[in-house]
C-alpha angles and dihedrals in degrees: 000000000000081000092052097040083049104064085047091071084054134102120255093249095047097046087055080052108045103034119084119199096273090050093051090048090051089043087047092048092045094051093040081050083049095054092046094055089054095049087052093047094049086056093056092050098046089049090052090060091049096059091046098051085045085053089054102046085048086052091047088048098057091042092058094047085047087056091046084046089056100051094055090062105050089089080083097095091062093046090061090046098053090055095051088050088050088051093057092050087047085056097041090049095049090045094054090051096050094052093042086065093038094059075047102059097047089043101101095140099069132033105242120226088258080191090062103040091050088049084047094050099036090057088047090049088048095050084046086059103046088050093055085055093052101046086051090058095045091051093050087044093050092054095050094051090054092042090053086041099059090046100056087045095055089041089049092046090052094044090045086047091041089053099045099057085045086054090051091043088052098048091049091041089060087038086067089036096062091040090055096040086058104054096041087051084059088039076048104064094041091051089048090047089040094045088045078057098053100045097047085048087054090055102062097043089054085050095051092051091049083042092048 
C-alpha cells in the first residue's frame, strides 16, 4: 500500500519510468478500490439526507396538525362567555323566585292565584334546571378544550425543537458533504492523470510483448 500511495506523489514521466506491468496493474486495482469507496461513501451519505429531509417533513407535518389543532379550539373564549352569561341567568332566575315567596308569604290582604304561582314557580324551577344543565356542559366543555390546548402546545413546542435540531444536523451534514465533495474532486483529477498514466503505460508494454 506505502509503495502504491508512493508513485501517486510522482510525476507523469517518471511514473511511465519507474512502473513495470505488475506495478501498473496494482496501482490500477488500488485507484479502481478507491473509486469504489467513494462511491460507497457518497451513498451513505445521500441516504443520510434523505432521512433527514424525511425527519423534517415528519416534524412539519405534526406542527401543522398542532396549529390546526390550535384554531379549533379558539372558539374557547366564547364558550367561557356563554357560561358566564348562563350563570348570570341561573342567578337572575333564583333571585326572582325568592322574592316571588317572599312577597307570598307577607301577602295576607289578598288571596294570591295559588294556579298561577305554582305555574310561575314550576317554570322557574324548570329554567333553573335547564341552566344547570347547561353550566355543567360548558364546564365540562371548557375542561376538555384546556386540556386539548395544553397538549397541542406542548406537541407543538417538542415538533418546532425537533425540527429544529433536524434542520441544524442537515445543515452540518451538507456542510461535510461539500467539504468532502471538494477535496475528493481535487483526489479526483490526480486519480484520472495518474490512471491515464497507468493505463498508456499498459499499452506499451502490451505492444512490446506483442512486438517481442
Amino acid at each position: 500500500m506505502e509503495k502504491l500511495q508512493s508513485y501517486l506523489t510522482l510525476d507523469e514521466d517518471d511514473l511511465l519510468s519507474d512502473l513495470s506491468s505488475g506495478d501498473l496493474e496494482m496501482l490500477l486495482s488500488f485507484l479502481v478500490g478507491k473509486v469504489h469507496e467513494s462511491e460507497v461513501r457518497v451513498s451513505t451519505e445521500k441516504d443520510e439526507i434523505m432521512r433527514l429531509e424525511t425527519e423534517i417533513a415528519q416534524y412539519v407535518a405534526e406542527r401543522d396538525n398542532c396549529l390546526s389543532l390550535a384554531a379549533q379550539i379558539v372558539h374557547l373564549h366564547p364558550v367561557l362567555e356563554e357560561e358566564f352569561k348562563t350563570r348570570e341567568q341561573l342567578q337572575a332566575v333564583a333571585s326572582e323566585l325568592k322574592r316571588l315567596k317572599k312577597d307570598i308569604a307577607q301577602d295576607t290582604s289578598e288571596q294570591p292565584d295559588v294556579a298561577e304561582l305554582e305555574q310561575l314557580i314550576a317554570e322557574s324551577e324548570t329554567m333553573i334546571t335547564s341552566l344547570h344543565q347547561k353550566q355543567r356542559m360548558f364546564k365540562s366543555e371548557k375542561v376538555h378544550l384546556t386540556k386539548v390546548l395544553e397538549t397541542t402546545q406542548n406537541t407543538l413546542s417538542e415538533a418546532q425543537a425537533e425540527s429544529h435540531a433536524a434542520d441544524q444536523e442537515l445543515l452540518c451534514l451538507q456542510k461535510e458533504c461539500t467539504e468532502q465533495a471538494n477535496v475528493k474532486s481535487l483526489g479526483a483529477n490526480e486519480a484520472d492523470r495518474q490512471l491515464d498514466a497507468c493505463i498508456r503505460q499498459l499499452g506499451v508494454l502490451n505492444l512490446l510483448a506483442r512486438k517481442k
